[in-house]
C-alpha positions in Angstrom: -81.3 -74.7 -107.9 -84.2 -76.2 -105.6 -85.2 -74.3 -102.6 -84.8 -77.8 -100.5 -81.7 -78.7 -101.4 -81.0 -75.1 -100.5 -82.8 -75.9 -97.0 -80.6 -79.2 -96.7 -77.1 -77.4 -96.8 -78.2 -74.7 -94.4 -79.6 -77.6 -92.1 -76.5 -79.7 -92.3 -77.8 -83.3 -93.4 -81.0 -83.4 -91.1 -82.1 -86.7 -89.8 -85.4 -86.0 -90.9 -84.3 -84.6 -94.5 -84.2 -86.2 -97.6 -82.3 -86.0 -100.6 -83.9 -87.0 -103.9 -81.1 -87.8 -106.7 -82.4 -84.7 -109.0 -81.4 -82.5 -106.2 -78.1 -84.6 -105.4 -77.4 -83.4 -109.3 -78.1 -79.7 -108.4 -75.9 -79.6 -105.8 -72.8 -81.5 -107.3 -73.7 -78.5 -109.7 -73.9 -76.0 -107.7 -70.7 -77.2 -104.7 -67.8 -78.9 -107.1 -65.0 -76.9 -107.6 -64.5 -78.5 -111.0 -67.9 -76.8 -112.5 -66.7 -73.1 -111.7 -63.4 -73.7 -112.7 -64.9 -74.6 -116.4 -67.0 -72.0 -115.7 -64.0 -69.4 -115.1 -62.1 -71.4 -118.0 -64.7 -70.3 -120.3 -65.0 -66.3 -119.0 -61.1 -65.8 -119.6 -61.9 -67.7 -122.8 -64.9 -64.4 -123.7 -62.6 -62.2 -122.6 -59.3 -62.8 -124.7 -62.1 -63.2 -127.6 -62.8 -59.6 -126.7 -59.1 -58.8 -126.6 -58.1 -60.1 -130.0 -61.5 -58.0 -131.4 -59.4 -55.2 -130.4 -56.6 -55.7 -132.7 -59.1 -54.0 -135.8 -59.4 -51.1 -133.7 -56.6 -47.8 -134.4 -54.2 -47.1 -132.3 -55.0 -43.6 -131.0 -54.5 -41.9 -127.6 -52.9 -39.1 -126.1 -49.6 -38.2 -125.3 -47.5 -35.8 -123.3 -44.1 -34.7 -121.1 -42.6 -32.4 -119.4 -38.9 -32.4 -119.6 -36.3 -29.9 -117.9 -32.4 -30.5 -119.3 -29.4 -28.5 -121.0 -29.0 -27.5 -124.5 -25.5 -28.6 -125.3 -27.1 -31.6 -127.7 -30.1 -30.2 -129.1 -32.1 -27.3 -129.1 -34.6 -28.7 -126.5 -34.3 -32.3 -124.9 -37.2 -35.1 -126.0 -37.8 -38.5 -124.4 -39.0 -41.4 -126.6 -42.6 -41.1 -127.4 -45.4 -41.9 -129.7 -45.2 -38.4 -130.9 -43.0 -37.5 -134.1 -39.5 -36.0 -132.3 -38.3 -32.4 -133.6 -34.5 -31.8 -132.5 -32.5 -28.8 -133.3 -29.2 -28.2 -134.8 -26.2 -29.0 -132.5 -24.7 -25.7 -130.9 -20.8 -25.2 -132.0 -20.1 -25.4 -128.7 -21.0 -26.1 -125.1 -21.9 -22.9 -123.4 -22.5 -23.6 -120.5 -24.6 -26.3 -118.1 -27.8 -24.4 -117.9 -30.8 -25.8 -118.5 -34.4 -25.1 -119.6 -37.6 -26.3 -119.9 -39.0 -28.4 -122.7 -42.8 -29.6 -123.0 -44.3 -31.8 -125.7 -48.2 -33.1 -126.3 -50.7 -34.0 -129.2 -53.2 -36.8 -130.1 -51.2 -39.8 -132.5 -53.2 -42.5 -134.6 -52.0 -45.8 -136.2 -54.6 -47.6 -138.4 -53.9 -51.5 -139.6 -56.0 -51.4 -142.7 -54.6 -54.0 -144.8 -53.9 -57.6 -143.6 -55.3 -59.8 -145.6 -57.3 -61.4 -143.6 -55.0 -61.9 -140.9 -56.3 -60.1 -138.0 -60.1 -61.3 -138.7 -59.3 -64.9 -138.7 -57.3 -64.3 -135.0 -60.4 -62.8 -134.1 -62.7 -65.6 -135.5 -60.8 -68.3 -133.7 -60.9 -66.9 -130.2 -64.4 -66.9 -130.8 -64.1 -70.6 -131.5 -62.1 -71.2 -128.3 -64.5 -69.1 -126.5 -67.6 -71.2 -127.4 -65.5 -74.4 -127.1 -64.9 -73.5 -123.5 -69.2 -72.6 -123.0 -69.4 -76.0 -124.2 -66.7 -77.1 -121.8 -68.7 -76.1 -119.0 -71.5 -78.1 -120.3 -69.5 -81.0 -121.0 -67.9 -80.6 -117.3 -71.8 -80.2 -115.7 -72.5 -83.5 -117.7 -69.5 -85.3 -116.2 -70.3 -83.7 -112.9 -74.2 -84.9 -112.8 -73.6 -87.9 -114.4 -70.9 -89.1 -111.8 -73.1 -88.1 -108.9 -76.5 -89.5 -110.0 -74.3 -92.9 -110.6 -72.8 -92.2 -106.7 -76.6 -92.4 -105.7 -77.6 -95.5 -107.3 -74.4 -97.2 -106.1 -75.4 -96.1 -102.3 -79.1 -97.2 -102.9 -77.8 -100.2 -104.2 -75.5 -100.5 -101.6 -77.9 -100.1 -99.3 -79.9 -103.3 -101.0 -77.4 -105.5 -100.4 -77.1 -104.9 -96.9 -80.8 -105.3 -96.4 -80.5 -109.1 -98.5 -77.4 -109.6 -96.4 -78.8 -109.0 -93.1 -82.1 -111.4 -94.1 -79.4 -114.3 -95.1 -77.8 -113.9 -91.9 -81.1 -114.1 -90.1 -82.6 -117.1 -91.8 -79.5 -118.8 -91.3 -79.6 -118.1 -87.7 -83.0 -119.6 -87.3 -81.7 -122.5 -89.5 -78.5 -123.2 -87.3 -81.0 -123.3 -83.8 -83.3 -125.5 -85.6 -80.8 -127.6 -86.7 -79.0 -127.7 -83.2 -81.8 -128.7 -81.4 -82.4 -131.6 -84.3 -78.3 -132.2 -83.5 -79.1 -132.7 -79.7 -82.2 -134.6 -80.6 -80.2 -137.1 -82.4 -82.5 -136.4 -85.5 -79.3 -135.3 -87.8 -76.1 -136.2 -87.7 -73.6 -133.7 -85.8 -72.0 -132.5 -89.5 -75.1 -130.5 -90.3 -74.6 -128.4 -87.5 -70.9 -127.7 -88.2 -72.6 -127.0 -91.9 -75.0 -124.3 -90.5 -72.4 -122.9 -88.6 -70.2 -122.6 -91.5 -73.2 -121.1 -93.2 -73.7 -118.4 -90.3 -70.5 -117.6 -89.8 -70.5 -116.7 -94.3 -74.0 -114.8 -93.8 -72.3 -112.6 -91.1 -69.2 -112.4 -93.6 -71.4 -111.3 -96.5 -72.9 -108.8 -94.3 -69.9 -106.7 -92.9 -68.7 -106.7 -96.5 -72.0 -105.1 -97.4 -71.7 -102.5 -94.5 -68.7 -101.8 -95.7 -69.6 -101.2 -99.2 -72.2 -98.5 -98.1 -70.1 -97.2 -96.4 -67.2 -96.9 -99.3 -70.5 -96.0 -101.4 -71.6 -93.2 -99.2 -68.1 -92.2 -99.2 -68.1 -91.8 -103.0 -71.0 -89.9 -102.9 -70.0 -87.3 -100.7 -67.3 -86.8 -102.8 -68.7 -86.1 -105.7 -71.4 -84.0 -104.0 -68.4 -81.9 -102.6 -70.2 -82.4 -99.4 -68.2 -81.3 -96.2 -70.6 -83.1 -93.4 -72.6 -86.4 -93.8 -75.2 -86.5 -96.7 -78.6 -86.7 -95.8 -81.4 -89.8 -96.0 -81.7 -90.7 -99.7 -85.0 -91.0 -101.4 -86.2 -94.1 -103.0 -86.6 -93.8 -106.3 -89.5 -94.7 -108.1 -90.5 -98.1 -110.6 -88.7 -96.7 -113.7 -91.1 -95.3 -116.4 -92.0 -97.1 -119.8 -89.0 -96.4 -122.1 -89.8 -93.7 -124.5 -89.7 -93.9 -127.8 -86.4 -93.0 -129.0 -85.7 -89.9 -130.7 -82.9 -87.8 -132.6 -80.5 -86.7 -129.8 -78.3 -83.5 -129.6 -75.3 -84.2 -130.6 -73.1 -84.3 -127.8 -71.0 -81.9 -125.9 -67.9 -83.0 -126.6 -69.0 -83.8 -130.1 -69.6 -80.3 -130.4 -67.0 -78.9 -128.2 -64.4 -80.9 -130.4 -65.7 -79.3 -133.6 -65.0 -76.1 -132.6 -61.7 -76.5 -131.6 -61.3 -78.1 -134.9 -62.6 -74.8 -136.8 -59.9 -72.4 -134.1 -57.2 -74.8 -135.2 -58.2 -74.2 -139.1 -58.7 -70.5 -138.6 -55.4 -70.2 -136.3 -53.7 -72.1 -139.7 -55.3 -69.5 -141.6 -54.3 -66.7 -139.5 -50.2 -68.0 -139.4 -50.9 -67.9 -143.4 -50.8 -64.2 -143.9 -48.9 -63.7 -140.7 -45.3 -62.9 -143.2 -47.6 -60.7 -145.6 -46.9 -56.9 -146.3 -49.2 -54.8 -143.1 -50.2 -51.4 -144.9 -50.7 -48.5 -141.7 -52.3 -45.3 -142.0 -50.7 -43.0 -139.9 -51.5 -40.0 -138.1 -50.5 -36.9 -135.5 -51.4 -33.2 -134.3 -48.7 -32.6 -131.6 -47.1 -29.1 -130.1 -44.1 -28.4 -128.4 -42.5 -26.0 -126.1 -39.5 -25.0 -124.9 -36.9 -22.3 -122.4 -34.1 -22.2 -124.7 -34.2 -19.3 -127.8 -31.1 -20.2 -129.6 -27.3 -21.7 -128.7 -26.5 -20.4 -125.1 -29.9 -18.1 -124.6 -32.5 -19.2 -122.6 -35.8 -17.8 -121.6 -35.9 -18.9 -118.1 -38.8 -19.2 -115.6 -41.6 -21.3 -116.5 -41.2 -20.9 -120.2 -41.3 -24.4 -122.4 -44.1 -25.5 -120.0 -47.0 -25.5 -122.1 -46.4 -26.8 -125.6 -47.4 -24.1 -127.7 -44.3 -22.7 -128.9 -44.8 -24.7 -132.3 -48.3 -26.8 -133.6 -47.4 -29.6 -135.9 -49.3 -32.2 -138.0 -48.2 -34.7 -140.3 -50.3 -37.8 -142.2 -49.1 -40.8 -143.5 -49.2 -44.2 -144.9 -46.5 -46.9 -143.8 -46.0 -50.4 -145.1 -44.2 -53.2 -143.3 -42.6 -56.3 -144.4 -40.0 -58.1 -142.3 -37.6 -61.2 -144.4 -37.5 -62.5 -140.4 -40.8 -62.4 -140.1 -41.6 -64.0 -143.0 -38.9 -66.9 -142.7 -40.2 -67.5 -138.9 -43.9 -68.1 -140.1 -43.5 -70.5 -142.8 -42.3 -72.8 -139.5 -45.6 -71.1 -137.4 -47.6 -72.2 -140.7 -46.6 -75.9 -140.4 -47.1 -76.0 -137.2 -50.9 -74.4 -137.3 -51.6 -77.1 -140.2 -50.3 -79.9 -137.5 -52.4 -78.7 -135.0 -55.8 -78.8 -136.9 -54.7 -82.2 -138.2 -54.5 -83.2 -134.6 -57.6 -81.5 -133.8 -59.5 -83.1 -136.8 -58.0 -86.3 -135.8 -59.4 -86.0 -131.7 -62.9 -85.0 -133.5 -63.1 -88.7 -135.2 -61.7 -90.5 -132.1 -64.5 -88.7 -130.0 -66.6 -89.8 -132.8 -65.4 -93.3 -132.4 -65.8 -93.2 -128.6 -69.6 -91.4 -128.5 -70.5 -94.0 -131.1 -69.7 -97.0 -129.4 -71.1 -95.4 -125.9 -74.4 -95.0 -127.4 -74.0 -99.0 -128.5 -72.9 -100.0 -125.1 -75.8 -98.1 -123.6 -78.2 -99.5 -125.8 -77.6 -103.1 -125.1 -76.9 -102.6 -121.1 -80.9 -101.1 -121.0 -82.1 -103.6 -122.8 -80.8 -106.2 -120.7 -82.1 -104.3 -117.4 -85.1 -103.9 -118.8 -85.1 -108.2 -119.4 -83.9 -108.5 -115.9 -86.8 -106.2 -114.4 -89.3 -109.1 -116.3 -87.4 -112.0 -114.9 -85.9 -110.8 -111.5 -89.4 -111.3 -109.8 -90.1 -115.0 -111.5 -86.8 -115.7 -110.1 -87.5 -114.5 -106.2 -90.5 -116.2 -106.5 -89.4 -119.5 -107.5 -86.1 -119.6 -104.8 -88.8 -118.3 -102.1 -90.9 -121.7 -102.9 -88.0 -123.4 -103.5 -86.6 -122.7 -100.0 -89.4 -123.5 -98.2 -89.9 -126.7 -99.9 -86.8 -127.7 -99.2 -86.8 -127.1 -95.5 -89.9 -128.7 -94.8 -88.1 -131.6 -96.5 -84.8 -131.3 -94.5 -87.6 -131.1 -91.6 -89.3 -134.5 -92.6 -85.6 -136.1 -93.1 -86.4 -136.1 -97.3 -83.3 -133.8 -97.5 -79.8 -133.8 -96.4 -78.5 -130.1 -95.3 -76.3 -129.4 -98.7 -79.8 -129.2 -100.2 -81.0 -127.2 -98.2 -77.9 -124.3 -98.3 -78.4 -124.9 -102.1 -82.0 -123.9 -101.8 -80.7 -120.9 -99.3 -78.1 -119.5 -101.8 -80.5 -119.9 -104.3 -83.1 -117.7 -102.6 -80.3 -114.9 -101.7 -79.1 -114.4 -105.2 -82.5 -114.2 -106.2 -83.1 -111.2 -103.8 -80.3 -109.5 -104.4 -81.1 -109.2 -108.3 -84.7 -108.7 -107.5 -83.8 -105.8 -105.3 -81.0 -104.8 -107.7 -83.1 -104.7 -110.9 -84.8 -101.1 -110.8 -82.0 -100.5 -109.6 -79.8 -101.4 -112.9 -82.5 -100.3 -114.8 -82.0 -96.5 -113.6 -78.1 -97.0 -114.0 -78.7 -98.2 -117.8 -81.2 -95.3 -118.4 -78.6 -93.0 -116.6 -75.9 -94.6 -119.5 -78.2 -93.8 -122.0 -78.4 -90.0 -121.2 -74.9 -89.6 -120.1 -74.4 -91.3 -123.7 -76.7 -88.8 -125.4 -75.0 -86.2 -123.3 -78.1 -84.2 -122.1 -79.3 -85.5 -118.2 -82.8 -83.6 -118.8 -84.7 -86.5 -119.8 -83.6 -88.7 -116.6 -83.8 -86.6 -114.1 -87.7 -85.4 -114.9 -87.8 -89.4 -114.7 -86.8 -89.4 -111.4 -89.3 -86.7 -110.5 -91.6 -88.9 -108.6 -88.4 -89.6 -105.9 -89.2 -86.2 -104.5 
């Protein structure tokens, strides 16, 4: 991020600060909400990739309790736990409600270590959606720039129009008094005055709609700029560059993006796959136990049964699992993994579709701009003599008034797409990269507006 466009949010729009469209970028970058919430998107996305990469790990960990409770069912009471339960023979009778201590503690291991692929292909496709959603962020920052540089142009543009609008409305204010006084002169008829009027009263039209343009423009802008107060001065931009030649691009972000949630769909099918398959375990444990009570009604009292050390026990195994359930319920998870990749392959070739044409439509817009750059200047030249021609004619009485407005018009238009061109120009080469999805090129173009 620049250190002036740092200096520009401390300040709080400025009157005397600009803001170049590079650094109107960085800050939609750095202020919308919508860029950190891809960027958070994408860190839950790293870490449940780093959850399912615990699923290869064993099962290990400690265990213990401490349990106080009668002897009437078994020769020492045992809550549930990971630990191996040891239970004693049922007394022949109840002696009596006295109770005893009873301990238990140990280390217990369970190891996955056949799945056939299973587990590794989970793994692999969280890492999928995990860089899908890096490129997410990238694809979000390209939506983000690209709608804020084209915010910029449309208030510089904006601001164009008003400046054409306001010279209209002042030429035809020096036309109506000239033709007035003509009026009163009785050197033209009384209907060219109404028809300067008319014209006056449009000029003034055209201008509040530019005003308010701007200030719908300007609106826009802050918007997208996620700015809370009003946005500072804009910077001109400069004549746009010679096109370069053009070169391979990248491929695109959501080109890219979309092929990797094409490979998670295909992995995730993969994954449902061997889902129903046999799961061989290794198991393991290394446990004690203690207890108060000796035998059917005797019991040690005090503390005894506390520590478990009245009996060490180990015991290894292996354990194989295969559920009918299990297995019935997947073959429906399998088709629906293989009709999600097919969706997923069939949104890569509509964003191959769409990123295709884009590049087409971008291609032809900048040519034209880059025409209309050439021509816009003939064209202000021409209305400019054209105007002036004809009101020394309407002057000299060789022209009626409907030639002259005609010649007015004329000039106006040709303003407003002279002063327009660059403009459109930027806005086509802004296409192009937002096309190519990478901004890098464009805004070192617009380096020179700083």
């Amino acid at each position: 991020m620049s250190g002036a466009v740092g200096l520009v949010w401390a300040a709080g729009a400025n009157a005397q600060q600009t803001l170049s469209l590079r650094q109107a970028v960085e800050a939609a970058w750095a202020r919308q909400p919508r860029v950190a919430s891809a960027q958070q998107t994408a860190a839950a996305a790293r870490a449940q990739a780093d959850v399912a990469a615990t699923t290869l790990w064993p099962v290990a960990g400690l265990s213990a309790q401490w349990d106080r409770g009668t002897d009437n069912a078994n020769l020492g009471l045992g809550f549930p736990s990971p630990l191996p339960s040891i239970s004693g023979t049922v007394p022949p009778a109840d002696y009596s409600q006295r109770s005893a201590w009873t301990s238990a503690g140990g280390v217990y291991f369970s190891w996955e270590v056949l799945d056939f692929g299973r587990r590794r292909a989970g793994i692999q496709a969280a890492q999928r959606l995990a860089q899908a959603a890096a490129l997410g962020v990238e694809l979000r920052r390209l939506d983000v720039g690209a709608h804020a540089a084209d915010a910029y142009l449309t208030v510089l543009a904006a601001q164009q129009q008003v400046r054409v609008a306001e010279l209209d409305r002042q030429r035809w204010q020096r036309i109506a008094a000239t033709i007035a006084a003509l009026v009163q002169q009785q050197l033209r008829p009384g209907a060219d005055a109404s028809r300067a009027e008319a014209e006056l009263a449009g000029a003034r039209i055209r201008l509040a709609q530019a005003q308010r343009d701007l200030a719908a423009a300007t609106a826009v802008l802050e918007e997208s700029l996620a700015w809370t107060g009003p946005v500072p001065q804009l910077a001109a931009l400069p004549a746009p560059p010679a096109t370069p030649a053009a070169g391979t691009p990248l491929p695109h972000p959501q080109w890219r993006e979309q092929q990797e949630a094409v490979a998670a769909a295909v992995l995730l099918q993969k994954e449902a796959a061997r889902a129903a398959l046999p799961r061989w375990y290794v198991l393991g444990a290394g446990y004690g136990r203690g207890t108060g009570v000796l035998g059917a009604g005797a019991f040690a009292g005090g503390a005894t049964g506390l520590a478990p050390t009245g009996a060490g026990n180990w015991a290894v195994g292996l354990g194989a699992d295969f559920s009918f359930t299990r297995w019935r319920a997947e073959k429906a998870q399998q088709r629906r993994a293989a009709a999600n990749a097919a969706r997923e392959q069939a949104r890569a070739a509509a964003v191959e579709i769409a990123l295709t044409a884009a590049r087409r439509r971008a291609a032809a817009d900048l040519a034209a701009a880059e025409q209309v750059v050439v021509d816009s200047p003939l064209e202000r030249q021409a209305a400019a003599t054209s105007e002036a021609q004809a009101r020394v004619r309407y002057r000299s009485g060789l022209a009626g008034v409907v030639d002259l407005a005609n010649a007015e018009q004329l000039l106006a238009q040709a303003e407003r797409d002279d002063a327009l061109s660059q403009l459109q120009l930027w806005r086509a080469r802004l296409e192009t990269a937002y096309a190519q999805g990478d901004l890098t090129a464009f805004l070192q173009a617009t380096h020179g507006s700083h």
